[in-house]
N, C-alpha and C positions, 0 to 999 in steps of 0.2 A: 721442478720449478716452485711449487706451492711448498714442499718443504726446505728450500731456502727461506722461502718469506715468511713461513712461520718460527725456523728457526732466529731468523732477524726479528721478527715484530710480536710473536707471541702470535696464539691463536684468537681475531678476532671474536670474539661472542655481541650480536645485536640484542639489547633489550628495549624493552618497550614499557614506557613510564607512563601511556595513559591507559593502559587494560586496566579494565572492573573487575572487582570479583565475580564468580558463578553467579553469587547468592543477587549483586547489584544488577547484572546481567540479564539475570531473572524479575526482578524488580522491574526493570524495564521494560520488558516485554509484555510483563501482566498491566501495566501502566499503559502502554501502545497497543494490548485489545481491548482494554476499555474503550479508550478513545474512538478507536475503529469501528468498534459496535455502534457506540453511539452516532456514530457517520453513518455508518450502515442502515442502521435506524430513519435515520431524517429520509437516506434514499429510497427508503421501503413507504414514509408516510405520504411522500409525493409520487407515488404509483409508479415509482422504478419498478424493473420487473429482473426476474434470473439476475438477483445482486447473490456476487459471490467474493467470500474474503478468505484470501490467502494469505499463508504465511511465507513468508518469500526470503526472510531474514539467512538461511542454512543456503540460499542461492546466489545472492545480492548481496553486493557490501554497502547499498547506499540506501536499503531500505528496509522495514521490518515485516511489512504485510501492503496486501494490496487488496483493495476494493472495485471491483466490475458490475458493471450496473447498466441495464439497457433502458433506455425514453425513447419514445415514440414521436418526438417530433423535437425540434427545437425550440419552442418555448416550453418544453419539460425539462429538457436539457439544462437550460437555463432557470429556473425553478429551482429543479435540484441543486444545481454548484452553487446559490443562492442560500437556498436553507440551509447548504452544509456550510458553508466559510460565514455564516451567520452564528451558528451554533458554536464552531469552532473558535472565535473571536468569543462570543458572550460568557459559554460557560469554561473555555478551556483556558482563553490567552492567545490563544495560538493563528496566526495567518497563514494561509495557503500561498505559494506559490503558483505560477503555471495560466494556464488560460483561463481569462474570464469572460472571455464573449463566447454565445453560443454555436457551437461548429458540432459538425458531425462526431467526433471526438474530442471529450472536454477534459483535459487534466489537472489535479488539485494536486498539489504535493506538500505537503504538512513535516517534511524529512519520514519520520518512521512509518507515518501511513500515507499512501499515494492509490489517490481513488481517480476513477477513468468511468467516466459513463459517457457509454457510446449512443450512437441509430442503430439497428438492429445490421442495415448492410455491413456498416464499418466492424461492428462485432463479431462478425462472421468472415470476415475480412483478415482482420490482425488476429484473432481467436487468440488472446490470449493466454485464457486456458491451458489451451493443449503447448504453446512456447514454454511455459510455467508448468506445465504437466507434473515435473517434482517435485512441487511446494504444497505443503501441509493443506487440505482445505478445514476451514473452519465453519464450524454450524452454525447458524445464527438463529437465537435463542425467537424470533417472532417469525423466521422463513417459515411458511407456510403458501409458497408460491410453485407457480410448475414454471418451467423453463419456458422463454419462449421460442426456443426450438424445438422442430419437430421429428 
């Protein structure tokens, strides 16, 4: 059957006219952990606690890296999504998508970086850690915190 149709129409070949180069690829990515750092940062300065950033890009087609971040209550919660889509706006440009009242799980979605700061239940709850268990972890150059699991 399929050599009928190829002798009728020739062999399909799909190409794809919006791929980057390696090199643009790469440009991008060291471009999206900056960014992510400096997220990660603002969650560290308002006493998030076990902030963990992954690279999720090699997993994910709709994102490049993710940020997990626990508060202790919901006026931290709030706080934090605060000083981040604050920062994100002033020094970057950039606005968050996702929720902005404070819940037990707060999500920011920036396209390439997507930050999630939980309550400690719900953390332990979705773990998303361990669903992501594949994804590159990245050190963060001020972590100096212990987990708050035990």
């Amino acid at each position: 059957m399929y050599d009928d149709l190829f002798e009728k129409y020739g062999k399909v070949v799909f190409k794809r006219n919006d791929q980057k180069s390696v090199i643009a690829e790469v440009d991008d990515d060291a471009e999206s952990l900056s960014f992510a750092v400096a997220l990660a940062k603002v969650a560290s300065d308002v006493k998030a606690a076990d902030i963990k950033l992954l690279f999720v890009k090699p997993l994910v087609y709709w994102t490049r890296f993710f940020i997990i971040a626990t508060a202790f209550s919901r006026p931290q919660v709030d706080a934090i999504g605060s000083r981040i889509r604050n920062l994100a706006e002033t020094e970057y440009g950039r606005t968050a998508t996702g929720d902005f009242k404070p819940n037990s799980w707060t999500l920011l979605d920036f396209g390439d970086v997507v930050v999630h700061i939980f309550l400690p239940p719900q953390r332990d709850h979705y773990n998303l850690e361990e669903f992501y268990a594949n994804a590159t972890p990245i050190e963060l150059p001020f972590q100096d915190q212990q987990p708050f699991r035990n």
